[in-house]
ZAKESE-665899 format. One record per residue (C-alpha): residue number from 1; residue in one letter; y, z, x. Coordinates in steps of 0.2 Angstrom, whole numbers, always signed. Example, Ala and Ser with C-alpha at 12.3 -4.5 7.8 and 13.67 -1.06 7.14 Angstrom:
! residues 2
[atom 1, "A", [-22, +39, +62]]
[atom 2, "S", [-5, +36, +68]]
! end
This chain:
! residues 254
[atom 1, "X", [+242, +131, -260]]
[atom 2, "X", [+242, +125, -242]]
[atom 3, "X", [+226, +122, -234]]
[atom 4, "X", [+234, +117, -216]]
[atom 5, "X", [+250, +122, -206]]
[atom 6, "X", [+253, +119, -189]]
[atom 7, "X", [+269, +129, -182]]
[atom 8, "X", [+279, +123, -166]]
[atom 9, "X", [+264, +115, -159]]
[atom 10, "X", [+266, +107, -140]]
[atom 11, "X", [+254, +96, -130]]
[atom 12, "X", [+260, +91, -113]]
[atom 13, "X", [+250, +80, -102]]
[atom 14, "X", [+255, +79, -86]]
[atom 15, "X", [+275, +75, -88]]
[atom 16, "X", [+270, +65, -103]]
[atom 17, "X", [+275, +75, -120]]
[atom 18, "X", [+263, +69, -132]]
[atom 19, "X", [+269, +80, -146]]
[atom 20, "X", [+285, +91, -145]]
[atom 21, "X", [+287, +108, -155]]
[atom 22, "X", [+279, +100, -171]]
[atom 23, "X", [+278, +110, -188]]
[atom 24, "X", [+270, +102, -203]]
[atom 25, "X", [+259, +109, -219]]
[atom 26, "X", [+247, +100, -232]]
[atom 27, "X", [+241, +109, -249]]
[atom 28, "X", [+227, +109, -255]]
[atom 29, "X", [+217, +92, -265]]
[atom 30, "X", [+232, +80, -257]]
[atom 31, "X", [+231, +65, -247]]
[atom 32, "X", [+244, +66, -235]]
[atom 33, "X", [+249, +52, -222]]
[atom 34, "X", [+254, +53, -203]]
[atom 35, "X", [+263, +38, -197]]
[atom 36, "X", [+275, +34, -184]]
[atom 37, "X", [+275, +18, -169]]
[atom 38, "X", [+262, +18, -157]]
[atom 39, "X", [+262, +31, -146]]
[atom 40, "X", [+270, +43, -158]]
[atom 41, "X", [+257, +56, -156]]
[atom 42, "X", [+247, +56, -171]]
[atom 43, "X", [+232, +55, -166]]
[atom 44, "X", [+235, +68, -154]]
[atom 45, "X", [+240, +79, -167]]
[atom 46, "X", [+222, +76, -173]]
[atom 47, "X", [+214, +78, -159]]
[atom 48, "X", [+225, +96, -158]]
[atom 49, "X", [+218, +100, -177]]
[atom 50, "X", [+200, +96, -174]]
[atom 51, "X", [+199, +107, -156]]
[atom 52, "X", [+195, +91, -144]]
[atom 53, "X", [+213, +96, -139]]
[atom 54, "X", [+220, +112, -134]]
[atom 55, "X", [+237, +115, -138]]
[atom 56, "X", [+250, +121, -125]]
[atom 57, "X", [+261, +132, -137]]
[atom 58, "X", [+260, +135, -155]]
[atom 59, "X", [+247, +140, -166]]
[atom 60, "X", [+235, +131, -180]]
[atom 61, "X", [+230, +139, -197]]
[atom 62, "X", [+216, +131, -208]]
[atom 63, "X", [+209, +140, -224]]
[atom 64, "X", [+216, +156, -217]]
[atom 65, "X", [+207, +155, -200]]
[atom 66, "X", [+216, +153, -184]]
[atom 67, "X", [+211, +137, -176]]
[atom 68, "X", [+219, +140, -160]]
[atom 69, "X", [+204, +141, -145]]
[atom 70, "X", [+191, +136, -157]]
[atom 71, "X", [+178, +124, -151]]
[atom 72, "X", [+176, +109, -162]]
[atom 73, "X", [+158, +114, -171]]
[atom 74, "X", [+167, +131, -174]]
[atom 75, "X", [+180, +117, -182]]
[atom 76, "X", [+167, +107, -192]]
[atom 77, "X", [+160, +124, -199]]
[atom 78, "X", [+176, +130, -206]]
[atom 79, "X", [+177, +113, -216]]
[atom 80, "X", [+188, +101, -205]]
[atom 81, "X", [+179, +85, -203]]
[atom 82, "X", [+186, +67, -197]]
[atom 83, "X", [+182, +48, -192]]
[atom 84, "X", [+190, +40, -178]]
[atom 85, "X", [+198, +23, -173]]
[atom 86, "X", [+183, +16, -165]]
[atom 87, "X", [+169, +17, -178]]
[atom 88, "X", [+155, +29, -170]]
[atom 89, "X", [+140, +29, -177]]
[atom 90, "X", [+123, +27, -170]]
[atom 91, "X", [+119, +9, -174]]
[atom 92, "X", [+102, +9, -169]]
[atom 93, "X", [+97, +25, -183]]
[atom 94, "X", [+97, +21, -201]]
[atom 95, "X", [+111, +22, -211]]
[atom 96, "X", [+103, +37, -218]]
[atom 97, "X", [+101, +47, -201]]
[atom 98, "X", [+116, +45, -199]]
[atom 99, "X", [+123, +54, -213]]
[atom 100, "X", [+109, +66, -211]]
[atom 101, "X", [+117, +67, -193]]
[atom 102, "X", [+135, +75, -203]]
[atom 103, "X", [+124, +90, -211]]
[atom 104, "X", [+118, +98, -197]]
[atom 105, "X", [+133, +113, -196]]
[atom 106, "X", [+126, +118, -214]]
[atom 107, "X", [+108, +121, -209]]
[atom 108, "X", [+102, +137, -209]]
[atom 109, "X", [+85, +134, -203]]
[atom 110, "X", [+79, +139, -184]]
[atom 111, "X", [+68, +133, -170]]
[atom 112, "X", [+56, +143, -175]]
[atom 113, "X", [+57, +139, -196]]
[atom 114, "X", [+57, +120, -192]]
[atom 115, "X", [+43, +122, -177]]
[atom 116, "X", [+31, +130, -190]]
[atom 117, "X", [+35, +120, -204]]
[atom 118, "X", [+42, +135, -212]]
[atom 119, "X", [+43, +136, -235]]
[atom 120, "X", [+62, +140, -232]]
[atom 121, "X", [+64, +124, -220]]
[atom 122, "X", [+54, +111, -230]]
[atom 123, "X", [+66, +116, -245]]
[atom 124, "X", [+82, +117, -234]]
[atom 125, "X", [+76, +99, -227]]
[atom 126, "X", [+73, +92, -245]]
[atom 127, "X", [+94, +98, -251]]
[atom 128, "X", [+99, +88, -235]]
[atom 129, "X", [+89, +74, -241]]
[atom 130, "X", [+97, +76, -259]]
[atom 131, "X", [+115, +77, -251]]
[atom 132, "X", [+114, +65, -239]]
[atom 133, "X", [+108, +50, -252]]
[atom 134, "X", [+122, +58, -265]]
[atom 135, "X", [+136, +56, -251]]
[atom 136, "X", [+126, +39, -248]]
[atom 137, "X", [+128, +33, -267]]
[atom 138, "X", [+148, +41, -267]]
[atom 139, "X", [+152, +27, -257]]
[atom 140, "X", [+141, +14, -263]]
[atom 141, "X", [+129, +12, -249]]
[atom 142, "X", [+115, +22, -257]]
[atom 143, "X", [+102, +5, -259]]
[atom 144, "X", [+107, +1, -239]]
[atom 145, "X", [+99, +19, -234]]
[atom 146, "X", [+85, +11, -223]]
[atom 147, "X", [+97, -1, -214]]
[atom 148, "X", [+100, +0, -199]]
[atom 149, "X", [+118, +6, -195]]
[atom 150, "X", [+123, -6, -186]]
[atom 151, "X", [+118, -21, -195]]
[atom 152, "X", [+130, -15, -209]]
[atom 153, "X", [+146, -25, -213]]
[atom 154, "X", [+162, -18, -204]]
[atom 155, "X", [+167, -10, -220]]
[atom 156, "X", [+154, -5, -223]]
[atom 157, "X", [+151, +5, -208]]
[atom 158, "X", [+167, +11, -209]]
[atom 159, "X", [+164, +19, -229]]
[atom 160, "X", [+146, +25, -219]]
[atom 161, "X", [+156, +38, -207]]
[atom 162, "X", [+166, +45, -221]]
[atom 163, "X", [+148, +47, -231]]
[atom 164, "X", [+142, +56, -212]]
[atom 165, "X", [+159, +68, -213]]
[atom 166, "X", [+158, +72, -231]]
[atom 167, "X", [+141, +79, -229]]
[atom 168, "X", [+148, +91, -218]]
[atom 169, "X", [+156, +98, -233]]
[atom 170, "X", [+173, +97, -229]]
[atom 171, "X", [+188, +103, -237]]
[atom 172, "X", [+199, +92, -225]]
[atom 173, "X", [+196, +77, -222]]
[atom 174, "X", [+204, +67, -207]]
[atom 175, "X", [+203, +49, -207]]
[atom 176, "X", [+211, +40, -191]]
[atom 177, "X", [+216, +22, -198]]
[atom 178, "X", [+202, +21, -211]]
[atom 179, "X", [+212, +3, -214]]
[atom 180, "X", [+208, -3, -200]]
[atom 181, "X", [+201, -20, -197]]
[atom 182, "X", [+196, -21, -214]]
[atom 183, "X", [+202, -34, -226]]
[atom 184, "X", [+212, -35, -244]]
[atom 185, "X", [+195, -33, -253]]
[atom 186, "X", [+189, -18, -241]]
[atom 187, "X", [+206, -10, -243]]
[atom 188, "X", [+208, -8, -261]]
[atom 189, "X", [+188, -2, -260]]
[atom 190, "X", [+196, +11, -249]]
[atom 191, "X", [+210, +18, -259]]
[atom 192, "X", [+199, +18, -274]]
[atom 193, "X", [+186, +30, -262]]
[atom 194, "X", [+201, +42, -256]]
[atom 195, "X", [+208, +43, -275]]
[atom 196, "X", [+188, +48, -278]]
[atom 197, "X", [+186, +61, -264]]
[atom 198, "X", [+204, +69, -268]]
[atom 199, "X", [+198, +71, -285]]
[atom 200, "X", [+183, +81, -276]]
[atom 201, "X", [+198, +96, -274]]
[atom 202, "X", [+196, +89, -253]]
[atom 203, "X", [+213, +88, -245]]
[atom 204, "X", [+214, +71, -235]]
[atom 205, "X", [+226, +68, -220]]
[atom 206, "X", [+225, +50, -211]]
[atom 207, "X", [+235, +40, -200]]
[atom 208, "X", [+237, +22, -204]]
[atom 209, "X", [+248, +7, -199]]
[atom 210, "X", [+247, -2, -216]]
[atom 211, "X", [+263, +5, -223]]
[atom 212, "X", [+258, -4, -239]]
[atom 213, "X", [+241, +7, -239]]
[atom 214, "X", [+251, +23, -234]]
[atom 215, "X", [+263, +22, -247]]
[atom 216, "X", [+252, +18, -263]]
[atom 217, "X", [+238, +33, -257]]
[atom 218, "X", [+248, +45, -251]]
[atom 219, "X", [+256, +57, -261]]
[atom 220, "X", [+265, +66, -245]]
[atom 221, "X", [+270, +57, -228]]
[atom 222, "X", [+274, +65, -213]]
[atom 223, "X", [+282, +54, -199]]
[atom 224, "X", [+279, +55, -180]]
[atom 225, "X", [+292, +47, -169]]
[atom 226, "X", [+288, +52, -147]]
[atom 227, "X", [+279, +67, -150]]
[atom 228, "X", [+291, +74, -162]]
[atom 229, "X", [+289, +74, -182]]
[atom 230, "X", [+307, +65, -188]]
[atom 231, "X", [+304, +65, -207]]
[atom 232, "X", [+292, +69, -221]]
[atom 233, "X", [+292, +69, -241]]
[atom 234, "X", [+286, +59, -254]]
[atom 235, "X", [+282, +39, -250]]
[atom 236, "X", [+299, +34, -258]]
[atom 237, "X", [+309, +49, -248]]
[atom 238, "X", [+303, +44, -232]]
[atom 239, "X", [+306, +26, -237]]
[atom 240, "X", [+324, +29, -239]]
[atom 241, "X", [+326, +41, -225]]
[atom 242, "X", [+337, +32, -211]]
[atom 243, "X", [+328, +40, -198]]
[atom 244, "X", [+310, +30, -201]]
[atom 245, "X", [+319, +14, -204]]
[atom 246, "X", [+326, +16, -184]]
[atom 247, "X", [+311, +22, -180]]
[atom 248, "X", [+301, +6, -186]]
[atom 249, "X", [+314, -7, -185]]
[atom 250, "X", [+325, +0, -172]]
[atom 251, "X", [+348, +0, -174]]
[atom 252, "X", [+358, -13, -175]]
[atom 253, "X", [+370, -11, -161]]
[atom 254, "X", [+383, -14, -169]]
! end
């Protein structure tokens, strides 16, 4: 069942064409990569999905909703939640505020309940608690939950902001270059961690430039080549497929 379809989506900035006309679709519980050169436009695309970006022309379905105008919090609460290339955390907080920080679109509770200290808000707050430290223990930083954030490893902090947009309940996750940075032991951690969260019936979309990541997670890729989405199929299709091989290692002239 598809989850996500973008059809004929444009973003212009300026004269720049950042992505042309673009149609693409993922189903439900699939990890799904979007790759391409730099400047390709994936992660506008992203930003186009998640409502930072409006889009000039085409339209954006999620879950059944129309994501089109939607503000990002709108976004969030319709179960769309993502990282970013640069990691973005609040390195001062703990690493359990942090992820405390992700729940906040699924509280219920008001000014008024939290002001007064309310039954209903002392047991909502106690669920987030609960949530929070079992996202925490997901991804195996459960015994650093009073650390500061920023005192955590690099991968570590980057398996802390997938912990912070999984406790937004999500049912897609994007991941910007997850990979990134990371090394060969951090790596294989991280493909372990999206088999675990797609078997959580969450669909997963993330751009990455380690082809050798892409092409052992992803079950679908989808490749981006100036602004304009030039293949997409299983990792062996797309592989095979002419057009990606130009794309990444450029034609022979002769």
């Amino acid at each position: 069942m598809l989850i996500l379809t973008l059809s004929s989506v444009t973003k212009t900035f300026g004269g720049l064409v950042a992505v042309a006309g673009v149609s693409l679709a993922a189903e439900r519980g699939q990890i799904v990569g979007l790759i391409g050169p730099n400047g390709a436009g994936k992660t506008t695309v992203f930003n186009l999905i998640t409502g930072s970006v409006k889009p000039d022309d085409g339209h954006i379905f999620f879950a059944g909703h129309a994501l089109t105008g939607l503000r990002p919090h709108r976004i969030v609460s319709l179960g769309i939640a993502r990282t970013f290339q640069t990691i973005r955390l609040f390195p001062k907080l703990t690493v359990l505020d942090n992820v405390l920080s992700g729940c906040h679109c699924r509280l219920s509770s008001g000014v008024v309940a939290s002001l007064l200290r309310l039954p209903s808000q002392r047991q909502e707050e106690k669920l987030v608690l609960k949530r929070a430290m079992e996202e925490l223990e997901f991804v195996g930083l459960a015994e650093a939950w009073t650390s500061q954030a920023g005192s955590l490893a690099y991968g570590d902090q980057r398996r802390l902001e997938i912990a912070r947009a999984l406790a937004a309940e999500p049912k897609l996750l994007m991941l910007d270059e997850p990979a990134g940075g990371m090394n060969e032991q951090e790596t294989h951690n991280l493909m372990k961690l999206i088999g675990r969260i797609k078997d959580r019936d969450i669909t997963v979309m993330l751009i990455e430039h380690d082809m050798g990541f892409v092409m052992q997670v992803c079950q679908k890729i989808m490749v981006m080549e100036n602004g304009s989405l030039i293949a997409q199929g299983t990792p062996l299709e797309v592989q095979s497929d002419p057009r990606v091989v130009e794309a990444y290692l450029g034609q022979d002239e002769d």
